[in-house]
C-alpha positions as CSV (number, residue, x, y, z in Angstrom):
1,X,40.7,38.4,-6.2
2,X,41.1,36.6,-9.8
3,X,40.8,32.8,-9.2
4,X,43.7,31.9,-11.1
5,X,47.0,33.4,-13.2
6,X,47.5,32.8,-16.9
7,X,50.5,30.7,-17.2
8,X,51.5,32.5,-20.5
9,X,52.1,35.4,-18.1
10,X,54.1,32.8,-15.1
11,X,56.1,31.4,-18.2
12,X,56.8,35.0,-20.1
13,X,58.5,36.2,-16.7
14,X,60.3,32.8,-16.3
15,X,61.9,33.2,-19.6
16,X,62.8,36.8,-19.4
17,X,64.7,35.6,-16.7
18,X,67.2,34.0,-19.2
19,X,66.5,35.9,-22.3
20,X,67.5,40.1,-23.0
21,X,64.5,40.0,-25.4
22,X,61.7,38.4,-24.6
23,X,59.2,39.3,-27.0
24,X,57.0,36.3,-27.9
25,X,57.4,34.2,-31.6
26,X,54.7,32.1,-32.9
27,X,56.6,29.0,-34.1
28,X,55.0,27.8,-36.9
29,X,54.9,23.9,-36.7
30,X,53.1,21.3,-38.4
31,X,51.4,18.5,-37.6
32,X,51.8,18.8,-33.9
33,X,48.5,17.8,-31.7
34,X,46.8,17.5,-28.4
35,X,44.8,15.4,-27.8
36,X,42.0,14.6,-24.4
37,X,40.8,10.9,-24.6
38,X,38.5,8.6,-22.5
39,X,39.1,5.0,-21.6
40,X,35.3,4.6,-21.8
41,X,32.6,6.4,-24.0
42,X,30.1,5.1,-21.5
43,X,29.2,5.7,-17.9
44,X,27.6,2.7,-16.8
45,X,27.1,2.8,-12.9
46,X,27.6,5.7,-10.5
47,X,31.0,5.4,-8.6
48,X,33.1,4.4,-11.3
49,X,36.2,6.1,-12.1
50,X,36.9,7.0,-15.9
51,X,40.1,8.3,-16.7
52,X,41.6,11.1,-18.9
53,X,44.2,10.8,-20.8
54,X,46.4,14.0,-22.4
55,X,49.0,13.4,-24.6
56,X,50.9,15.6,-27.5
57,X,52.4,14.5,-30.4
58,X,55.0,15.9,-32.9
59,X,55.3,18.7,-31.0
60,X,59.2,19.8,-32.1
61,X,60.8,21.1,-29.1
62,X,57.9,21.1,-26.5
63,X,59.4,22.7,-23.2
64,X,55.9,23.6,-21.5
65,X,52.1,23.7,-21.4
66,X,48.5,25.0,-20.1
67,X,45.3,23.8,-20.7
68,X,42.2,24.0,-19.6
69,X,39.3,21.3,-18.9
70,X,35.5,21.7,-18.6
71,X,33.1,18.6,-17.5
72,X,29.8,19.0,-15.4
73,X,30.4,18.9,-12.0
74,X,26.9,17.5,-10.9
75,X,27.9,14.3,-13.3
76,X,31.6,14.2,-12.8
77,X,34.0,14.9,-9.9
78,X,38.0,14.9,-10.3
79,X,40.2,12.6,-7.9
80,X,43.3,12.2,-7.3
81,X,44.9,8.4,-8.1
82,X,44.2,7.2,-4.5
83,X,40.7,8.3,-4.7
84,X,41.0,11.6,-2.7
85,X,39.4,14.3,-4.1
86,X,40.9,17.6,-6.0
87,X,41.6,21.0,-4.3
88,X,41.4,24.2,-6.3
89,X,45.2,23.7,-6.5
90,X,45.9,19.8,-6.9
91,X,48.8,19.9,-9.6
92,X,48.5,17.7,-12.5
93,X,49.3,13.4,-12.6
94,X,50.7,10.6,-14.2
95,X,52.9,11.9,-17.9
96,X,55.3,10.4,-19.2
97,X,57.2,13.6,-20.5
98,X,58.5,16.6,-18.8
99,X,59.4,14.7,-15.9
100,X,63.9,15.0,-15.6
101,X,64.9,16.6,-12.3
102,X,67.7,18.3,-14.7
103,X,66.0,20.5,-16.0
104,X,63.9,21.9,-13.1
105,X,59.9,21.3,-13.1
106,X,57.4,24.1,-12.7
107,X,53.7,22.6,-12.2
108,X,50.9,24.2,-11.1
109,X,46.9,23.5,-10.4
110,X,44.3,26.3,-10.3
111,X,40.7,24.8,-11.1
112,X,37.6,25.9,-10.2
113,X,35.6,22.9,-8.9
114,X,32.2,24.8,-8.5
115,X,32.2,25.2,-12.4
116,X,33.8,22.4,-13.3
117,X,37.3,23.6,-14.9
118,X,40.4,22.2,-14.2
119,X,43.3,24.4,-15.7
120,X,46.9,22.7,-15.2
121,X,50.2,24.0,-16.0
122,X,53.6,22.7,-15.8
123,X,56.9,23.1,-17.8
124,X,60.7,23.2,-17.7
125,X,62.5,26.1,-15.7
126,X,66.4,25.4,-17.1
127,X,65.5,25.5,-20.9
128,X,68.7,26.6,-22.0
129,X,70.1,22.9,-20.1
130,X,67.2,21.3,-21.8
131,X,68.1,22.7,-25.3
132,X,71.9,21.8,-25.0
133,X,70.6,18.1,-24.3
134,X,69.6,18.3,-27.8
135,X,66.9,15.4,-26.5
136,X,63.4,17.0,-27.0
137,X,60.6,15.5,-25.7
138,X,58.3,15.9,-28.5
139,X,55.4,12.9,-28.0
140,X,54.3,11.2,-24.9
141,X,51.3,11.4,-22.6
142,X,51.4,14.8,-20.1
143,X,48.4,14.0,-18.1
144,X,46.3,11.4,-16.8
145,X,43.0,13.0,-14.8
146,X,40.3,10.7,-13.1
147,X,36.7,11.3,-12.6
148,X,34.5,9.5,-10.3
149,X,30.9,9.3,-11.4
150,X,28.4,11.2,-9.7
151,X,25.3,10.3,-11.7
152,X,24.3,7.9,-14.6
153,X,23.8,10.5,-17.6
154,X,25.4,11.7,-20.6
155,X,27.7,14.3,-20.1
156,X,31.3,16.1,-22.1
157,X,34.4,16.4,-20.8
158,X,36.5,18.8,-22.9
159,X,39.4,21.2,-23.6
160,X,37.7,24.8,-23.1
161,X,38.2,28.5,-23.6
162,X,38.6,30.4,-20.3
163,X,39.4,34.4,-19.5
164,X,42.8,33.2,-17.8
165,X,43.9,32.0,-21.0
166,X,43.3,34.8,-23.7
167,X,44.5,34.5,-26.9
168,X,44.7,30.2,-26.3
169,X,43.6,27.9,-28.9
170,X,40.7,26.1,-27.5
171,X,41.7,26.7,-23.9
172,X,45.2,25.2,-24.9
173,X,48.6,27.2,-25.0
174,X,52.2,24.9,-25.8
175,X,55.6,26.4,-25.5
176,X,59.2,25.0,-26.8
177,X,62.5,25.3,-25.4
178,X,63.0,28.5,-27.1
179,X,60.1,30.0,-25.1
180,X,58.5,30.4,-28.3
181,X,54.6,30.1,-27.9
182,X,53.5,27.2,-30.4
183,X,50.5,28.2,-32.0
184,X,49.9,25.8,-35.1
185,X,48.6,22.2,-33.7
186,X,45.5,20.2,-34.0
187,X,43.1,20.1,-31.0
188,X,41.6,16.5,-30.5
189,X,38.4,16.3,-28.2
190,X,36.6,13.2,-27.0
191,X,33.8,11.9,-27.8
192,X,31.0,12.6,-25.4
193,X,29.8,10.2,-22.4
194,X,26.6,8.9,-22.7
195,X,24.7,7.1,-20.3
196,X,23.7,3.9,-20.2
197,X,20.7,3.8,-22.0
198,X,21.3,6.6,-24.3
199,X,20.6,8.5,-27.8
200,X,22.9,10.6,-29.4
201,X,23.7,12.4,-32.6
202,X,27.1,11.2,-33.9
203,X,28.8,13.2,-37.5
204,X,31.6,11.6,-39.8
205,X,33.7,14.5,-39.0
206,X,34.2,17.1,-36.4
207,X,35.5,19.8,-38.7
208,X,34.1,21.6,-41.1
209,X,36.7,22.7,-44.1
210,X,35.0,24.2,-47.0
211,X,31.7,25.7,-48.2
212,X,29.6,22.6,-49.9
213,X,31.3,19.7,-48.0
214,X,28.6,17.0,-47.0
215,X,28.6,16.4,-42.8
216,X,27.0,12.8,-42.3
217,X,24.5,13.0,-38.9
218,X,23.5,9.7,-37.7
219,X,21.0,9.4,-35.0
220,X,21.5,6.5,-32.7
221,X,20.0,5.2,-29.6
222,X,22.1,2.7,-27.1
223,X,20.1,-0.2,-24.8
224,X,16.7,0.5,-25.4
225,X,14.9,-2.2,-24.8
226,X,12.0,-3.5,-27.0
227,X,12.1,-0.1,-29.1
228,X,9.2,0.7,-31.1
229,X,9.5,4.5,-32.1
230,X,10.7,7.7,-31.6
231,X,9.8,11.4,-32.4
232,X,12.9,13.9,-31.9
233,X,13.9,17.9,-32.4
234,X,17.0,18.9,-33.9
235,X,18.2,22.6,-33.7
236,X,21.2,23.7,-36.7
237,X,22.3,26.8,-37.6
238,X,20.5,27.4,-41.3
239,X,23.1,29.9,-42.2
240,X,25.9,27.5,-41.5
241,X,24.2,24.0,-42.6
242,X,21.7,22.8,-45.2
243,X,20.1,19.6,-44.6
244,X,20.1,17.6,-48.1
245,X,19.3,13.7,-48.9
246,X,22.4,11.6,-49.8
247,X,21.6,12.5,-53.1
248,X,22.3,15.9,-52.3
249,X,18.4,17.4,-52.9
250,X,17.3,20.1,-50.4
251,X,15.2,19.1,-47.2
252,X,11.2,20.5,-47.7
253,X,9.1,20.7,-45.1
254,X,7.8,17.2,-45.3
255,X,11.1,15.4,-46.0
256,X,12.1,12.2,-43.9
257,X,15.2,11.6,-42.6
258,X,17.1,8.4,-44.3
259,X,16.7,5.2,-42.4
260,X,19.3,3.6,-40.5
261,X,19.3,0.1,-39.1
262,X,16.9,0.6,-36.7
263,X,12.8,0.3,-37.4
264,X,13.3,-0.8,-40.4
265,X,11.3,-3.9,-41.2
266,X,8.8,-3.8,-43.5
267,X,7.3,-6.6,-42.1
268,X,6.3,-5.0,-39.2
269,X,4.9,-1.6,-40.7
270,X,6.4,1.8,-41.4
271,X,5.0,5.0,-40.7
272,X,7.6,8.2,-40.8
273,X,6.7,11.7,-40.9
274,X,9.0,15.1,-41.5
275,X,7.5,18.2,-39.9
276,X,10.4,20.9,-40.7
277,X,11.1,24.4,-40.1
278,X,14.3,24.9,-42.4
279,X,14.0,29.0,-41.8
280,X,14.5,28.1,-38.1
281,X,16.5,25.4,-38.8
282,X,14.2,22.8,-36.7
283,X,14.5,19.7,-37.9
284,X,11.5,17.0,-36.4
285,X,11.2,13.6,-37.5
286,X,8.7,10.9,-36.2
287,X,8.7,7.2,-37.1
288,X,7.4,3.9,-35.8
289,X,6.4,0.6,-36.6
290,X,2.7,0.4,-37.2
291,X,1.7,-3.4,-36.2
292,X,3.2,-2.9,-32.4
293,X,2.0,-7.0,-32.0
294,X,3.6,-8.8,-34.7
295,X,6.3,-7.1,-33.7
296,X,6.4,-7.9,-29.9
297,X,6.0,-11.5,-30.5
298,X,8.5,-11.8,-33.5
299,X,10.7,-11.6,-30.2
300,X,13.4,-9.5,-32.0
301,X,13.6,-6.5,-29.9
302,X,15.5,-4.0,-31.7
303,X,17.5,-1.9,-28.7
304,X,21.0,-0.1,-30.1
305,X,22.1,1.2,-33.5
306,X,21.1,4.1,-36.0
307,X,17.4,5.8,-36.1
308,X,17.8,8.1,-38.7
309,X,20.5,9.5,-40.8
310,X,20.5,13.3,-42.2
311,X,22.9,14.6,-44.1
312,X,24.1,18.7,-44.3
313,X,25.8,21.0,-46.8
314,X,27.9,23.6,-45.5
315,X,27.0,26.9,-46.5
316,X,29.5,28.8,-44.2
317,X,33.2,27.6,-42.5
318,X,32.3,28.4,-39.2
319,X,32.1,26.8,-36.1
320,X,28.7,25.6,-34.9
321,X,26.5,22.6,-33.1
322,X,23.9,20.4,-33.7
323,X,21.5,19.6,-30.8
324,X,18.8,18.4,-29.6
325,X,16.4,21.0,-28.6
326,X,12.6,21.3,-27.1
327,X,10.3,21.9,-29.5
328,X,6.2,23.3,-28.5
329,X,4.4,20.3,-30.4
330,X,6.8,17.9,-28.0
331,X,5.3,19.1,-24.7
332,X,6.8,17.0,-22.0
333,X,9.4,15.2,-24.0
334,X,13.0,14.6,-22.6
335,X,15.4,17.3,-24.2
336,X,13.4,17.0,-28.0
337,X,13.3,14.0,-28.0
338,X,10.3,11.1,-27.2
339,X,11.2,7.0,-27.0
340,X,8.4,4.4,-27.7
341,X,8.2,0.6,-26.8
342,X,7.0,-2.2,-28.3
343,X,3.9,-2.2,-25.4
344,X,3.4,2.1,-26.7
345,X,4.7,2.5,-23.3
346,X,6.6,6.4,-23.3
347,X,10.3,5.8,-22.1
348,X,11.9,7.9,-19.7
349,X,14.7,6.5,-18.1
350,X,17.5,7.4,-20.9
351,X,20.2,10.1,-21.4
352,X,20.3,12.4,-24.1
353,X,23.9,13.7,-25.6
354,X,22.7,17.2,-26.1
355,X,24.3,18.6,-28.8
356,X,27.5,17.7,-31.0
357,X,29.7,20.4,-31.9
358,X,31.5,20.7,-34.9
359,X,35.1,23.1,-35.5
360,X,35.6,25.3,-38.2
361,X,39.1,25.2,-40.4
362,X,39.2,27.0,-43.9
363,X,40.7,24.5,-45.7
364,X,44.0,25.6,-46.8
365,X,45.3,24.1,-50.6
366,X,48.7,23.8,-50.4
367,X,50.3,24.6,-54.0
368,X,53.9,22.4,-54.3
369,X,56.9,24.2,-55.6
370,X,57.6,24.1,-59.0
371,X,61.0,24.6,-60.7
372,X,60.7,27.0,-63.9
373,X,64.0,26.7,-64.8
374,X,67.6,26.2,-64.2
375,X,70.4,28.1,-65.8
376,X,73.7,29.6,-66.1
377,X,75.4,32.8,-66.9
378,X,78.0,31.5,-69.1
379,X,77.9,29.0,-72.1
380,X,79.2,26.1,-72.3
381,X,82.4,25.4,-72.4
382,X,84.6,27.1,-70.2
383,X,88.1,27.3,-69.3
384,X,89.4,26.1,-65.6
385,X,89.1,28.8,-63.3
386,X,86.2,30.3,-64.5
387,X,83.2,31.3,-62.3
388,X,79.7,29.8,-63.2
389,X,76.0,31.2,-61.2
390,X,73.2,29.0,-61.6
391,X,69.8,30.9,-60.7
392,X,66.5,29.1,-60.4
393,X,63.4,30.5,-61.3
394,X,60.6,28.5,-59.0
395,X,56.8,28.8,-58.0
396,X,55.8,28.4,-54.7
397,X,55.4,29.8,-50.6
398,X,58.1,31.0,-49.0
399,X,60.8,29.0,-50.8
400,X,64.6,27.9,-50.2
401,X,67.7,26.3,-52.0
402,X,70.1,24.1,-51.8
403,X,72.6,23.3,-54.6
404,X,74.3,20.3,-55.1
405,X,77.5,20.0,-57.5
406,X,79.0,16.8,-59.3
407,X,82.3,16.7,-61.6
408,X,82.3,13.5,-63.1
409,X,79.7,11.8,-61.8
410,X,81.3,12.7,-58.2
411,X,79.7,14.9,-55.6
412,X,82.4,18.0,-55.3
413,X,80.1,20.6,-53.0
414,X,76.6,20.7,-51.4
415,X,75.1,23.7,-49.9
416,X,72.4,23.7,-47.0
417,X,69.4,25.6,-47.5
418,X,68.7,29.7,-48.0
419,X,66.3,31.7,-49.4
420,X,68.9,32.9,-51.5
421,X,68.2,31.5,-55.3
422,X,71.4,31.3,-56.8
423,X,74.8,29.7,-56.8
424,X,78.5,30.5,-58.1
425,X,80.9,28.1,-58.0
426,X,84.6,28.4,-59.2
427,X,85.4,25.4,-61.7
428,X,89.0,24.8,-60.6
429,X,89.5,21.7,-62.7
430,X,88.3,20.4,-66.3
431,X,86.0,17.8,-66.5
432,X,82.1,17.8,-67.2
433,X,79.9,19.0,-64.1
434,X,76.5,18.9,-63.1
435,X,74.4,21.2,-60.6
436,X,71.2,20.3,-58.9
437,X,69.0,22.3,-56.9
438,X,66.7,21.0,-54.5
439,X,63.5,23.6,-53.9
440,X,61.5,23.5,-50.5
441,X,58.3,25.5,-49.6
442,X,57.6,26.0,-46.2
443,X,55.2,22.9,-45.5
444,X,58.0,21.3,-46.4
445,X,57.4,20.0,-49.8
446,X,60.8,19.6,-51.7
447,X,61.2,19.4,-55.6
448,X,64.5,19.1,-57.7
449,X,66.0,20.0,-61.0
450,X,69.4,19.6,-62.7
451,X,70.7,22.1,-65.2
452,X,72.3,21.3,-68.0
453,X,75.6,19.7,-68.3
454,X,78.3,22.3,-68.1
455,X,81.7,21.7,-69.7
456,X,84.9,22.8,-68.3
457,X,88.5,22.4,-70.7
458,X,92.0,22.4,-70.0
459,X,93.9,25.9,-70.1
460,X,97.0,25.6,-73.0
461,X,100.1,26.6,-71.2
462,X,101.8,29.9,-72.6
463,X,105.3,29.5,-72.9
464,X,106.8,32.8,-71.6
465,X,110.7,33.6,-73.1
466,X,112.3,34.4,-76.7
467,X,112.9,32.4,-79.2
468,X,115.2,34.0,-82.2
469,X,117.3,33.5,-85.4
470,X,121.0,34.9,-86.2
471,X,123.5,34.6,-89.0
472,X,127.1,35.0,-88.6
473,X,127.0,37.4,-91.5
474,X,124.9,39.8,-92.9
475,X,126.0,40.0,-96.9
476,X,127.2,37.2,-99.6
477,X,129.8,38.2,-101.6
478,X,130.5,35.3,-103.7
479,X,128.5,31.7,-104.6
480,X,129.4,28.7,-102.6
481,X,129.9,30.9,-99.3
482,X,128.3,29.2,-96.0
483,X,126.0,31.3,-94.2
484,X,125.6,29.8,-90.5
485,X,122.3,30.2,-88.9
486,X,121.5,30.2,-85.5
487,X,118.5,29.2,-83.7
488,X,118.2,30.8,-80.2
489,X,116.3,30.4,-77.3
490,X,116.0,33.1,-74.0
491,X,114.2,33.0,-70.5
492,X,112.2,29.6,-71.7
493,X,112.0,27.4,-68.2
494,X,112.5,24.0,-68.2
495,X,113.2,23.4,-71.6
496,X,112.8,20.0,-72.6
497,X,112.2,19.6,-76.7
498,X,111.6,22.3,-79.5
499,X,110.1,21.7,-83.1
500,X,110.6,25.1,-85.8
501,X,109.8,25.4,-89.1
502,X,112.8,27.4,-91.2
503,X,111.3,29.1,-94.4
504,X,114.2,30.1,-97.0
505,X,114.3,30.6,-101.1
506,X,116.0,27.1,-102.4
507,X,116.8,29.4,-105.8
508,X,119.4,31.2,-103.7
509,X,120.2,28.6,-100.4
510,X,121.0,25.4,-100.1
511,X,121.4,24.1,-96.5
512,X,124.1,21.5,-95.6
513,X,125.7,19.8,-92.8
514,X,128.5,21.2,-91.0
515,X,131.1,19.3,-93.4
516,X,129.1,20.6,-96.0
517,X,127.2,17.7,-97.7
């Protein structure tokens, strides 16, 4: 019998439910994250309780999750907030979001105690009730998990891959109210637990982005008293990282690791040594302060901070670790790794953070939008009435338009935004007008451009009807006869004023009044 069900597959049904096609979409947000963190980064007796925190953030829409938890059971033991311990089916606690009664609640537990995975899942049943809220619950803690301590060592608690969960991001799936599976978030993972007394390797970053990008490792120790020196064994991937000085020189076999703050006083002798397999990507470093005396009685015990600093150059974006590992000229050390005091006394009772892991994301350069150029199909001017497009000719990913028009200085019509990249418009009225257009990329960059002023004139009203001339005769038979002309005017509307111009030959006419002055 399987152990557990994949919630993708409980929520797929659910939603079919309400949906004629339910075929999944990956909705492609940005920003959004998960995130697991600890109110401690320290176990410090056994029996205390450290608590888990999950919380999301920017997550547009979020309707529903799964994730997936991994810690070491012989370390750390999941209980419930009155101190009872977890069942293979104890749902999740605490959250602050997907909570309202309205909308129905699906949660469910299915963990596997013996192997230390806790996989919770919980989400709304009514989405369609939850959309027409038009409240998403976007940010907020969803889960608070305790752990009571079992043993004083380092340990991890994480978000982890798992078979009931194929195709999930780090052991993570997130849904929206649309039942669209999210698939573009960050992942945030805790720092590790360490013990007590403790030495770890910590990095400057937890990704790795590009080829040639420089990870910072610092080697630290935590409460160890009256230290005095160390030897330890690092394991890398060599086809993944380079060890380099912070000058950014290759590692030899002899190189030393950079100092930190830590066995550093000269006044007290200095003796480091490199022993390094770089083909095997082995790392081994030794160093210790020579006058063990002076020291003890300068009564400045050096106990917590950095070792040792080494420095990588990525060579491949891929995921991969860096660990402490045994080595066969360490025999008997404690997970590659030997503590001195100040009395040469071999210390033992310490925890060791294993190894560090590091994410891989090829950096991705995101190009803004650029606008080429923004014109019409007509000259300027124009009459009223007339049609104008704009097109835009624009650089950039998966682009869209909006178009914004002002006559006179005064917004007249705005468009929302299509991947459609042009724009008529029918100039009803003269005056001078303006078009923008505001080009966004899908990460959401935006960029705008206004063409050039376009000029729209009056129209000259055509006078329809007839205007004509007649005489009331059409020969002259004798000089000093009046000829009367007539000035006519036929179908003209609304006649209000008239203006001619009367051309005759002042050799042959004369023109006078009616009383013939």
């Amino acid at each position: 019998m399987r152990r557990g069900i994949s919630f993708l597959l409980v929520f797929s049904i659910l939603f079919a439910s309400m949906l004629t096609n339910n075929s999944y979409v990956y909705a492609a947000q940005n920003n959004a994250t998960i995130s697991l963190s600890l109110d401690s980064n320290r176990i410090k007796e056994v029996g205390e309780i450290i608590t888990a925190t999950v919380e999301v953030k920017d997550v547009p829409n979020f309707a529903g999750y799964q994730f997936n938890l991994k810690y070491d059971p012989e370390v750390l033991q999941p209980v419930k907030a009155n101190g009872s311990s977890y069942t293979k089916s104890t749902p999740v606690e605490g959250g602050m979001i997907l909570n309202s009664d309205d909308y129905g609640i699906l949660s469910i537990g299915s963990h596997d105690l013996k192997k230390g995975e806790l996989n919770f899942s919980k989400c709304y049943l009514s989405f369609h009730n939850y959309k027409e809220s038009g409240n998403p619950e976007e940010t907020g803690v969803i889960a608070v998990i305790r752990f009571k301590v079992l043993k004083e060592e380092a340990t991890s608690l994480e978000f982890a891959d798992t078979k009931t969960m194929p195709g999930s991001k780090s052991g993570v799936y997130l849904f929206d109210w649309d039942g669209n599976r999210i698939n573009n978030f960050d992942i945030k993972q805790p720092q590790t637990l360490l013990g007590s007394s403790s030495i770890s390797v910590s990095l400057d970053t937890d990704k790795i982005t590009k080829v040639g990008q420089i990870i910072k490792a610092s080697v630290n120790v935590e409460d160890i008293n009256n230290l005095a020196g160390f030897q330890y064994n690092i394991k890398y991937d060599p086809e993944v990282l380079q060890p380099v000085k912070s000058n950014g020189t290759p590692y030899n076999k002899g190189t030393t690791a950079e100092s930190g703050d830590l066995l550093s006083n000269p006044e007290f002798g200095i003796f480091a040594i490199g022993d390094n397999d770089l083909n095997s990507g082995v790392i081994n470093q030794s160093k210790c302060y020579m006058n063990f005396e002076t020291y003890k009685n300068s009564g400045s015990s050096e106990s917590t901070g950095t070792i040792s600093v080494v420095y990588f150059k990525v060579l491949k974006v891929k995921e991969t670790s860096i660990s402490f590992a045994p080595h066969k000229a360490m025999p008997g050390a404690k997970e590659g790794t030997f503590l001195f005091d100040w009395n040469g006394v071999t210390l033992k009772d310490y925890s060791v953070l294993k190894d560090v892991k590091i994410s891989a994301e090829e950096e991705i350069i995101i190009v803004k939008p650029e606008i080429i150029s923004v014109k019409a199909d007509k000259t300027s001017p124009q009459l009223e009435g007339t049609i104008i497009t704009w097109a835009c000719e624009a650089t950039g990913e998966n682009l869209e338009y909006a178009w914004l028009v002002k006559k006179d200085g005064k917004e007249v019509e705005k468009t929302n935004f299509e991947n459609k990249n042009s724009f008529s418009y029918k100039a009803e009225k003269e005056g001078n007008y303006q078009v923008t257009v505001t080009v966004k990329d899908s990460y959401g960059n935006e960029v705008s451009k206004t063409a050039d002023e376009f000029v729209i004139e009056k129209e000259e009203e055509v006078v329809t009807g007839e205007i004509s001339l007649s005489v009331d005769k059409d020969k002259v038979t004798k000089k000093g006869e009046i000829v009367t002309v007539t000035i006519n005017a036929k179908d003209i509307q609304n006649i209000a004023g008239y203006q001619v111009n009367l051309k005759y030959d002042p050799k042959v006419l004369e023109p006078v009044t009616d009383n013939g002055t």
